[in-house]
Every structure is written in C-alpha cells, then in structure tokens.
C-alpha positions as CSV (number, residue, x, y, z in Angstrom):
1,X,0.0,0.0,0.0
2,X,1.5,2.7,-1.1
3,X,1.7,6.6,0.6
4,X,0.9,9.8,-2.2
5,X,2.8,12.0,0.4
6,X,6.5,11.6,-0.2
7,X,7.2,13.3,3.3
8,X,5.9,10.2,4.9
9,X,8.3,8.1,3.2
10,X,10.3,8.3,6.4
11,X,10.9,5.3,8.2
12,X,10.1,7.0,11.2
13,X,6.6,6.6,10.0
14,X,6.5,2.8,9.7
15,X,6.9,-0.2,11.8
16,X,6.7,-3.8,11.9
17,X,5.7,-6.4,14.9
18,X,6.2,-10.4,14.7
19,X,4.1,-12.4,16.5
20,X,3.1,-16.1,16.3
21,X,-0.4,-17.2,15.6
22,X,-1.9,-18.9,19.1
23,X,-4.3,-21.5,19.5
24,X,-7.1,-19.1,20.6
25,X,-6.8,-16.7,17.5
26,X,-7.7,-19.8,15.3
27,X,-10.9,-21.6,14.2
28,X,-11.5,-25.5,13.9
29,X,-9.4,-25.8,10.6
30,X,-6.1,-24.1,12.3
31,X,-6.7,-21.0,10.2
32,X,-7.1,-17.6,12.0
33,X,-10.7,-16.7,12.3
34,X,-11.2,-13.1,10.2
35,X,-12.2,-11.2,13.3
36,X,-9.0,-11.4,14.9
37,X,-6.8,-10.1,12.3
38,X,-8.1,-6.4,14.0
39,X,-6.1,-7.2,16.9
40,X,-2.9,-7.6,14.6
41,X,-3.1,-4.7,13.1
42,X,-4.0,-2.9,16.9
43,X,-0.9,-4.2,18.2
44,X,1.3,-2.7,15.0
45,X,-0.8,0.6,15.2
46,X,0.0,1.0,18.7
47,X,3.5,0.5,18.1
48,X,3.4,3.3,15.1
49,X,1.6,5.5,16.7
50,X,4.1,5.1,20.3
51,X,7.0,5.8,17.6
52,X,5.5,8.7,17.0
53,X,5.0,9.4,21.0
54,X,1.6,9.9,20.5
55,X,-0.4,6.4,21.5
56,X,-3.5,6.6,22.6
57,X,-2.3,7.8,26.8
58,X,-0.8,10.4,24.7
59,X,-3.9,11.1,22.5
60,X,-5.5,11.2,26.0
61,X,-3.6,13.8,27.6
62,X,-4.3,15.8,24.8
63,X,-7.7,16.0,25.3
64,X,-8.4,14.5,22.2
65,X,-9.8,10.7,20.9
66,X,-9.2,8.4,17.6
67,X,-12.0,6.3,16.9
68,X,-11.5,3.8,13.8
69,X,-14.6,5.3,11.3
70,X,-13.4,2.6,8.9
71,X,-11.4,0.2,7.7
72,X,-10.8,-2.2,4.8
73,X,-9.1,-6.0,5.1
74,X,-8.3,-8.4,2.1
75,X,-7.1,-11.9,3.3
76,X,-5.6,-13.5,-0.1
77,X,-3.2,-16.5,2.4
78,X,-4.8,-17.7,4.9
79,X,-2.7,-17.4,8.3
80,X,-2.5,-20.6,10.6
81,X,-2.0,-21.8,14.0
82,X,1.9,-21.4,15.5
83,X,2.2,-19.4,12.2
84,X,4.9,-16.9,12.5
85,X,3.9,-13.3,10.8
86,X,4.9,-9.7,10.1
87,X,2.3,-7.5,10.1
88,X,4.0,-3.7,8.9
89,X,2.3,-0.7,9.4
90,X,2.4,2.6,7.2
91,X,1.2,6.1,8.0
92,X,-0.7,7.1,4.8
93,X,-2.5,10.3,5.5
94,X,-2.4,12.5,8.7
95,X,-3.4,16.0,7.9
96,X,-7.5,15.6,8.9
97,X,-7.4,11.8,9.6
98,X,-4.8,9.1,10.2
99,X,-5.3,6.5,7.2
100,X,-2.6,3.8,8.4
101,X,-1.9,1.0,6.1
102,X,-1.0,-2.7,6.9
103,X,0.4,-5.6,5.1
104,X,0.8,-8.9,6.8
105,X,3.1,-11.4,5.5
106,X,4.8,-14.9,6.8
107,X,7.3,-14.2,8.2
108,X,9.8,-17.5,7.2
109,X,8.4,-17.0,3.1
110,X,7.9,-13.5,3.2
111,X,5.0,-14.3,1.5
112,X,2.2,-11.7,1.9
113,X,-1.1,-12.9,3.6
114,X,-3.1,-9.9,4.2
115,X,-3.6,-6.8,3.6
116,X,-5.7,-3.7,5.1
117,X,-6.2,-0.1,6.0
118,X,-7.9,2.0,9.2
119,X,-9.0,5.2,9.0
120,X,-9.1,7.7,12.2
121,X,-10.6,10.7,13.4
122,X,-9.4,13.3,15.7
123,X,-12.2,13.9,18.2
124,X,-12.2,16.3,21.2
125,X,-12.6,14.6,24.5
126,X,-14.2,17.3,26.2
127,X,-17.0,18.7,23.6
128,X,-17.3,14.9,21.3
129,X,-17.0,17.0,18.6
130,X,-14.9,15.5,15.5
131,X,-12.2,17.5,14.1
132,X,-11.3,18.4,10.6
133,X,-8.2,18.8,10.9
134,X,-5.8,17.0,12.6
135,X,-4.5,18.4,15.9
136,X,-1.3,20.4,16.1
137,X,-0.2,18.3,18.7
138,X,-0.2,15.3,15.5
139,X,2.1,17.2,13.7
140,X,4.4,18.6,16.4
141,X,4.9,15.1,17.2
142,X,5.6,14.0,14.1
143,X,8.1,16.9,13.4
144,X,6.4,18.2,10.2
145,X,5.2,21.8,9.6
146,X,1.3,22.1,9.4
C-alpha cells in the first residue's frame, strides 16, 4: 500500500511487529478466524503511533480521541495456528485523519497474507466534537510543519 505524500516516506513513519499465531486466534481448521486479524493490526498501530510518541495515553492527555470510522481487510493466504507473521504498518495520511496501512506477511516466506487499511478521526474529549483537521499536537509530534 502505497503513501501519495513523499514526506511520509520516512521510516520514522512505519513499523513492523512479529508475533506467532496462538491457538485461541484460530478456528477448527487451524486457520485464524477473520475477526482477529483487527487485533494484529491494533498491536502494529500501537507501536506506530508510540513511535511517534503519541499512543493513545498520549492522545488522552491531549484531550483529544481516535476512533476507527473505517477500515478495509483483504485476506488473499490464509494465516494458521503457531504461524509466525509480520504484520507492517504505514502512516498514509495524517493531515485531517490518520489512514494507516498494513500488510501482513509470513514471516519465514515473506509471502504476503493480508492486507488492510484504518481510518481515524481526531475527536475532542471534552465537547465529542470530531475535528477536521488533525490536531497540532499530531504534527508537532511528528516533526512536520502544518
């Protein structure tokens, strides 16, 4: 998945997490059941986003929240019990939402297994108001001008 914003071709914006498929992630045919492929990508978004020093106690402090609005998954392998994986995470957009993208592959083959996106909106903890635009605190963090 590729950024349009060349500024984010940093590698400060992207990460990567390996983790090993466990017995309670997977249905009755040893194949990861769909619904748990979100927690995946929640444990490389975290990571991004702590990178950045703004995860979600961060977020918090700030006064401000980032529900998930959307978010797209394609699953063309299928991932499998004591499967080892890579699932990288991208920053794609930032300006008036976080769009992070997320590629999961095996992490023995390299072979890519699934693939997805989450959108984000910044959302003022006090009033519940949604933003549209991103907070300063976003780009401060991230060292890039507004």
């Amino acid at each position: 998945m590729k950024n349009t914003n060349p500024l984010l071709d940093d590698p400060r914006f992207s990460t990567e997490v390996e983790l090993v498929i466990a017995f309670h992630d997977v249905d009755s045919m040893d194949v990861v059941w769909h619904g748990n492929y979100f927690r995946y990508l929640e444990i490389a978004r975290e990571k991004l986003l702590n990178q950045l020093n703004y995860g979600y106690r961060a977020m918090r402090d700030h006064g401000h929240m980032w529900p998930i609005i959307d978010a797209r998954i394609k699953y063309p392998g299928a991932v499998q019990f004591e499967q080892k994986i890579r699932v990288v995470a991208r920053l794609l957009e930032y300006e008036n939402r976080l769009k992070i993208g997320y590629t999961i592959f095996d992490a023995a083959t390299g072979k890519k297994t699934t693939e997805a996106w989450t959108v984000q909106v910044a959302v003022d903890s006090g009033t519940k108001e949604m933003l549209f635009v991103s907070p300063d605190i976003l780009f401060e963090r991230m060292g890039l001008p507004k």
